[in-house]
N, C-alpha and C positions, 0 to 999 in steps of 0.2 A: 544819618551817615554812619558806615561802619567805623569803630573804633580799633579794627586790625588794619594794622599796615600792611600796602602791598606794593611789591618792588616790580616794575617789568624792565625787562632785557629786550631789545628789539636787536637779532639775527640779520642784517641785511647781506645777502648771500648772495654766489654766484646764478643761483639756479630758482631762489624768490627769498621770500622775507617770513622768519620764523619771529613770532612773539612769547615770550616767557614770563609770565606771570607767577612771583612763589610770595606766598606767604612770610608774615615774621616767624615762623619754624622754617626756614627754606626749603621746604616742599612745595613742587609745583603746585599750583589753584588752578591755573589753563593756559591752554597755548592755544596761537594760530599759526595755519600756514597758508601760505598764496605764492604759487608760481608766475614769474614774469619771463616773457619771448627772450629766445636765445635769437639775433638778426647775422646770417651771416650774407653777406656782400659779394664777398669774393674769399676765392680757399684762400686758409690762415689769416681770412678778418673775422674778427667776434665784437660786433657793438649789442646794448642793450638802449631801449628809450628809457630817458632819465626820469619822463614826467609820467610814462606806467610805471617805473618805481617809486614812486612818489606814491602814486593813488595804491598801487598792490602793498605798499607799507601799511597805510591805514587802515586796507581790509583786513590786514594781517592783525593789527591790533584791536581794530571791532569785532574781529572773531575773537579773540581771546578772552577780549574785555564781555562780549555776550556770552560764551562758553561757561563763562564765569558767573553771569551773573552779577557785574559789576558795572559801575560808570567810572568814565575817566576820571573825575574828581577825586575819587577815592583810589587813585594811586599816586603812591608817597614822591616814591621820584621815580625816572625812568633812565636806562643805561642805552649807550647803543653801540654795535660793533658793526664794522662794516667790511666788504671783499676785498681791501686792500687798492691794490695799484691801477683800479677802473677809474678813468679818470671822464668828465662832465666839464665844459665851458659851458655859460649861460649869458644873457643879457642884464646886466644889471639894474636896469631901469623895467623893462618886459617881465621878466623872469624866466626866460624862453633860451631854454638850450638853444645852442647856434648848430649843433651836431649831434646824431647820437652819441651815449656816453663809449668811451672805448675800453673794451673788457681786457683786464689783464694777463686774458691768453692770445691776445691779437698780436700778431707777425708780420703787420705790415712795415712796421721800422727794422726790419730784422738787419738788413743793408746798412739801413743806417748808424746802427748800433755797432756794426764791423767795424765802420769807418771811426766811427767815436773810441772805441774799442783802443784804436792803433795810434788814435793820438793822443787821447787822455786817459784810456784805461787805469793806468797804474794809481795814476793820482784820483782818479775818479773812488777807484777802490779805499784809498787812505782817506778819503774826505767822508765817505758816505756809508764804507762799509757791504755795499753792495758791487756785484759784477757789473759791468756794462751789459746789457740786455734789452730787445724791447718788452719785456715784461714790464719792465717797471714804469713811474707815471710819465718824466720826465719828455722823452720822444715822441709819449702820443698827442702831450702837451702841445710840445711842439709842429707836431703834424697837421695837430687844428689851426693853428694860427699860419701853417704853409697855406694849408689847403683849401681853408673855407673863405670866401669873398669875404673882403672886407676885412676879416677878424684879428688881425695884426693893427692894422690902423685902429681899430676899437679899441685893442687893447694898451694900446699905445697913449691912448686917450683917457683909459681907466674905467670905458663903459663896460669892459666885458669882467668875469667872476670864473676864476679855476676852481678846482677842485675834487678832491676824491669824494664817493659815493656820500660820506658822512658828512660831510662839508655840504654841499647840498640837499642832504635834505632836514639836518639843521638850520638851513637859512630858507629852508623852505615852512618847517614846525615854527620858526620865529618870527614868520614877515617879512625876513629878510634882515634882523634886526643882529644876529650872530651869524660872520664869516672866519669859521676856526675849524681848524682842525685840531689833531694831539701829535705829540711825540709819535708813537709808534707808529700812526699812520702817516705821518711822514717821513719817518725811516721807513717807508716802501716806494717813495718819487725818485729817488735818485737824486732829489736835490739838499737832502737837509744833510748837513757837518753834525756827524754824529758826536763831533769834540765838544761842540758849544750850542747846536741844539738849539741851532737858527737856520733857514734859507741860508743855502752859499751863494755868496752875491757872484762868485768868480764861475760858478757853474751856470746860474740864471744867464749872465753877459755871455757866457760863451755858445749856450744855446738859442740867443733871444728871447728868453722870456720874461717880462715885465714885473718886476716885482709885486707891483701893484697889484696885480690881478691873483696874487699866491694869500693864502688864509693867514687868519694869524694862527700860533700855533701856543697851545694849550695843555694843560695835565691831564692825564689821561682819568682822573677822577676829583672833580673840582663841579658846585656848583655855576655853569655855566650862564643857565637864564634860564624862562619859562614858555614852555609853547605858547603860541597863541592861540585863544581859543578859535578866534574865527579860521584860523587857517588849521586847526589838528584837533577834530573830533569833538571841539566845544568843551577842552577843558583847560586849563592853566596849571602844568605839571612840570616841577623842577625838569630838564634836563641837567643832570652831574655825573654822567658816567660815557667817554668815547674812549674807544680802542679799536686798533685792525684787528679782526675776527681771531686770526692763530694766534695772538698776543693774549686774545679774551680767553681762548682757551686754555691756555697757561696758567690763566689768573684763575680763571672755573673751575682749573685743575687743582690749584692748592699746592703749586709748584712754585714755591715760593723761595726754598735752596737754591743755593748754587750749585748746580751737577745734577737738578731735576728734569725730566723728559717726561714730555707729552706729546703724542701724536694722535692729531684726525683728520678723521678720514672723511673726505664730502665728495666733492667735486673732482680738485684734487687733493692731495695728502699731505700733511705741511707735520712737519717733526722739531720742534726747538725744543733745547737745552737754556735751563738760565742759567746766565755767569754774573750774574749778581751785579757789581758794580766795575767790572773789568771787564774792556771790552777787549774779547779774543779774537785773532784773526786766522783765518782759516786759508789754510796755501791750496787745499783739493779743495774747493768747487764750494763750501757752504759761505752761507752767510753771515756777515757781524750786523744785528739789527737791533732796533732800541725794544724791549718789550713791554717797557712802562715807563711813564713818567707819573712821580708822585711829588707831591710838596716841590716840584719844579726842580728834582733831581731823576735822573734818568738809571735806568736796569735796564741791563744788556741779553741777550738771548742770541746764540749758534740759530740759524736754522737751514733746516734740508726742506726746500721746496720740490713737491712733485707735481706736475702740469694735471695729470690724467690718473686718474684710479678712477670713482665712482663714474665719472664720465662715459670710461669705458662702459659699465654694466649697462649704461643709459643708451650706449651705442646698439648696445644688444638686444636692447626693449626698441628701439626707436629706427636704429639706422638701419643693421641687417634682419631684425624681426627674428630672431629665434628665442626668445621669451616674452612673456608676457610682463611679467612683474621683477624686480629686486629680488623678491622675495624666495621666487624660485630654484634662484642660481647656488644654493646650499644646496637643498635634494637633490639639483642635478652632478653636485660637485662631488658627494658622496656618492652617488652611483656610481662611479668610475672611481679605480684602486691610485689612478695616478691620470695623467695626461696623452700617456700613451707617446712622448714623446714631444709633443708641443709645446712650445713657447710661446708666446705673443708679446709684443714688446708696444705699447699704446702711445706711440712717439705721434700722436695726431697732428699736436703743434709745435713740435719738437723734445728735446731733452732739459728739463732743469738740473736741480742738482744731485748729484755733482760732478753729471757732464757736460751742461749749459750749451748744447749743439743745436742750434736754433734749424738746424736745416738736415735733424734724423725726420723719421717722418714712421707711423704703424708700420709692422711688422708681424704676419703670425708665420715659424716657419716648424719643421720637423710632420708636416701632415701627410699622412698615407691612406689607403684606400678604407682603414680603419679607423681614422679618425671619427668622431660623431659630433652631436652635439655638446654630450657633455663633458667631452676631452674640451672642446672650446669654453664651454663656460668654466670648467675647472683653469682651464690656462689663464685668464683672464682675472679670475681671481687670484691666481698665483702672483701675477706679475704686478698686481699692489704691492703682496708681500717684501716679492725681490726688491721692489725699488725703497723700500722703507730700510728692509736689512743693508743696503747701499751704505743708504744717508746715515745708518745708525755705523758701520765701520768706519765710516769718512770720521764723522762725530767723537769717537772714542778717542780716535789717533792726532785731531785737531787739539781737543781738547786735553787731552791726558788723561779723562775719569774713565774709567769702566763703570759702564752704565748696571747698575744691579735690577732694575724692574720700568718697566713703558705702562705709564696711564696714557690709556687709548681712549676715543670719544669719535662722537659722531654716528649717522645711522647707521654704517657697514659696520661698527662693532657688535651690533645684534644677529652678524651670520657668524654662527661657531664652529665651520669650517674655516673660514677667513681666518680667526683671532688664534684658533689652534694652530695652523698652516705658519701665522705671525711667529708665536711663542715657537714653535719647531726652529725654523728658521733663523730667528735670533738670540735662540739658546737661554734667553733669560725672563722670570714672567711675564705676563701681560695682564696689568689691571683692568677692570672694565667696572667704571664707579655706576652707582646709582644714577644720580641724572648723568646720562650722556650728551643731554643738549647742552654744554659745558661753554659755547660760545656764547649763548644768549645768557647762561650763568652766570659768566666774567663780567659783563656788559652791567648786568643786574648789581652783582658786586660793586663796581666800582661806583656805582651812581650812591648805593648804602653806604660805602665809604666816606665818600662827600659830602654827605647828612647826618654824618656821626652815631649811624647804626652801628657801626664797627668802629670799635677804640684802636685796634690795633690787626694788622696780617693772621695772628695766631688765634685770632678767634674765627677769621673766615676759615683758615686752615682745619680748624677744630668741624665744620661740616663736613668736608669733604667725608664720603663712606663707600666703602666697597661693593660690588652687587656680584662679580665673581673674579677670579683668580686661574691662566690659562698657563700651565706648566709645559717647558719643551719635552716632546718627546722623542726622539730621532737622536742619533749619533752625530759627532761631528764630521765624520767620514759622508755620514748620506748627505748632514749639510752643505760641505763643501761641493759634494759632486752634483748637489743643485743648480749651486749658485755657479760653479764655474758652464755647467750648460746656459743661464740664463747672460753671465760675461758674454760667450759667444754670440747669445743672439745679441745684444744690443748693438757689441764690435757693428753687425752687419746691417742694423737699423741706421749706422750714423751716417751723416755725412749725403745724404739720399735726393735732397733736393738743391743742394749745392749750386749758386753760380759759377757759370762756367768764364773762367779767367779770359 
């Protein structure tokens, strides 16, 4: 058996499941990656099957663990971070999801979130820190046990099992043996009191949902238990590291201040600020979220959620075909001086924050006989930026700090038209560290925290390292008259799918 330790991070994502394998130098040793089906139903529903994320997790760790060269055995412990607010019922006894899981870009509570909205909003806000929305887990929870035979009465009974993505496939790595979640990923349900850092009993009763059936909830970097082998790759390996994914990238990032920023970019684009141990509340549109729990005290974190950035690119490959890869939408961005006038505004499933319009809907306008392809791929790109430059003024004015530099992560920080186009735009640098897989890093982190690889924050903080450094270049006269073009479009994105009173 090798006598080097080796930490993995398991990625579990909206679009598949990344594995992180780094060495005791915390340089990567291998990764894997494994894409699972996006199922949509009907427009503005997005489910995934629970039980292909389950098996595409494992592939995802057999690649790495083969890439590598290694067996399960010989890794020390494993972290895992998961999509947030997707939420999975299961049969407790079966182990058999009752529904697919529901993805936390799904609109089909959007109605009902209105109505919640007008009656509990305000107090919902003070308890939980979040908007009323159906982003969150909360609704779809609930929509399961409306909608699927039976699953009220089961649960009523204590035979059924909730949970977000992490949750289940934890209790899937252990037999069934561990039903837990963490802090930070239940400050994404709408149901946890981010004062005390329990289930709210008075929000569970007011929505129906059974306590019984909610995880227990846990530190986000705590020896939890060990997989089992018959059920995960034949090996028996600490699990000590859960967090929601933009929480792990916080941690990955080494943003460990209060008044630090990080944003990545994936799917969509999710931007937090830590505010240390004060939880800040935000009157425009962001949100107050837990980013960590350690030693069973909780850190607070701002964040600006974006529904659609990568997504978009993905639209471009997949939906209307005018590229091939990711990869191209730089050279095509560069061929053209500017956009030629174009906006696109990627409202698919609507607006998060920090206009939370659940019923804007895409957008691309200013196209003339000129327009081409690559005014659209440049626009498309653009309109990441703009929505990030959003969240980051909302950010500044909630909080009070003037933000001096954005550690950025994820795969769209390797297009250096995007990260320039960023630094432009929000006047101040943009870092781009060395590993960029910074979710599956945090995930990794924390599990080494919980095994006493790390004594203390300042020695994780102490890897973090730079790979380059993106200075603004543009005036703030060109900035504004960007951004107030890209204002207009959205003005005219919102509001699009609207029920009619």
């Amino acid at each position: 058996m090798s006598k080097v330790k080796y930490f993995m991070g398991i990625d579990q994502g909206t679009t598949g499941t990344t594995t992180l394998i780094l060495d005791e130098d915390w340089e990567i040793h291998s990764q894997g990656y494994v894409e699972h089906e996006q199922i949509y139903p009907k427009p503005g529903w997005v489910e995934h099957d629970a039980v292909e994320i389950w098996e595409t997790t494992k592939e995802s760790v057999s690649s790495a663990l083969e890439k590598g060269g290694l067996r399960i055995h010989e890794i020390t412990a494993l972290g895992l971070d998961n999509q947030g607010e997707t939420v999975v019922l299961w049969d407790r006894e079966t182990g058999k999801p009752i529904y697919n899981a529901i993805v936390w870009q799904d609109r089909r509570t959007a109605e009902e979130a209105d109505k919640l909205q007008d009656e509990m909003g305000e107090i919902i806000k003070e308890k939980t820190g979040v908007i009323v929305d159906a982003y969150f887990s909360a609704l779809k929870i609930k929509w399961i046990l409306d909608n699927v035979e039976g699953a009220r009465k089961k649960a009523e009974e204590g035979k059924l099992l909730a949970g977000t993505i992490d949750t289940w496939l934890i209790w899937k790595m252990t037999n069934g043996k561990l039903h837990m979640t963490d802090y930070s990923t239940a400050s994404r349900t709408m149901l946890l009191n981010i004062h005390d850092g329990d289930w709210d009993q008075d929000l569970l009763d007011y929505l129906g949902i059974p306590r019984k059936i909610m995880p227990v909830i846990k530190s986000s970097s705590e020896h939890y238990g060990d997989t089992d082998p018959g059920q995960f790759l034949g090996g028996r390996v600490p699990i000590a590291g859960n967090i929601v994914d933009q929480q792990s990238a916080l941690f990955g990032q080494a943003c460990f201040e209060s008044g630090t920023v990080k944003t990545t970019y994936g799917t969509g684009c999710f931007m937090l600020m830590n505010t240390g141990d004060k939880i800040v509340d935000s009157p425009n549109g962001l949100l107050t979220t837990v980013a960590w729990g350690l030693d069973e005290k909780m850190s607070y974190a701002l964040d600006g959620g974006i529904y659609i950035t990568g997504a978009a690119i993905q639209w471009l490959r997949d939906g209307i075909e005018i590229i091939d890869t990711a990869q191209e939408t730089e050279y095509l961005a560069k061929s053209v001086p500017d956009t030629g006038g174009v906006y696109f505004v990627p409202a698919f499933v609507g607006l998060a924050a920090p206009h939370w319009d659940q019923y804007a809907r895409g957008m691309m306008i200013g196209i003339t006989g000129g327009t081409t392809r690559a005014h659209i791929v440049r626009a498309t790109l653009e309109s990441i930026a703009y929505q990030v430059k959003e969240n980051m003024e909302i950010m500044e004015k909630d909080s009070g700090i003037d933000i001096q530099v954005m550690r950025v992560d994820g795969g769209p920080v390797d297009n250096e038209f995007l990260m320039q186009f960023q630094a432009d735009l929000l006047g101040i640098p943009i870092d781009v560290p060395v590993i960029t897989e910074t979710t599956a890093l945090g995930a990794a982190y924390m599990a080494a925290l919980a095994i006493g690889e790390f004594n203390n924050l300042e020695e994780i903080q102490e890897k973090w390292q730079l790979r380059k450094r993106y200075y603004p270049k543009i005036s703030e006269k060109e900035r504004e008259e960007l951004m107030a073009g890209w204002r207009e479009a959205v003005k005219r994105a919102k509001n699009w799918i609207a029920p009619i009173e």
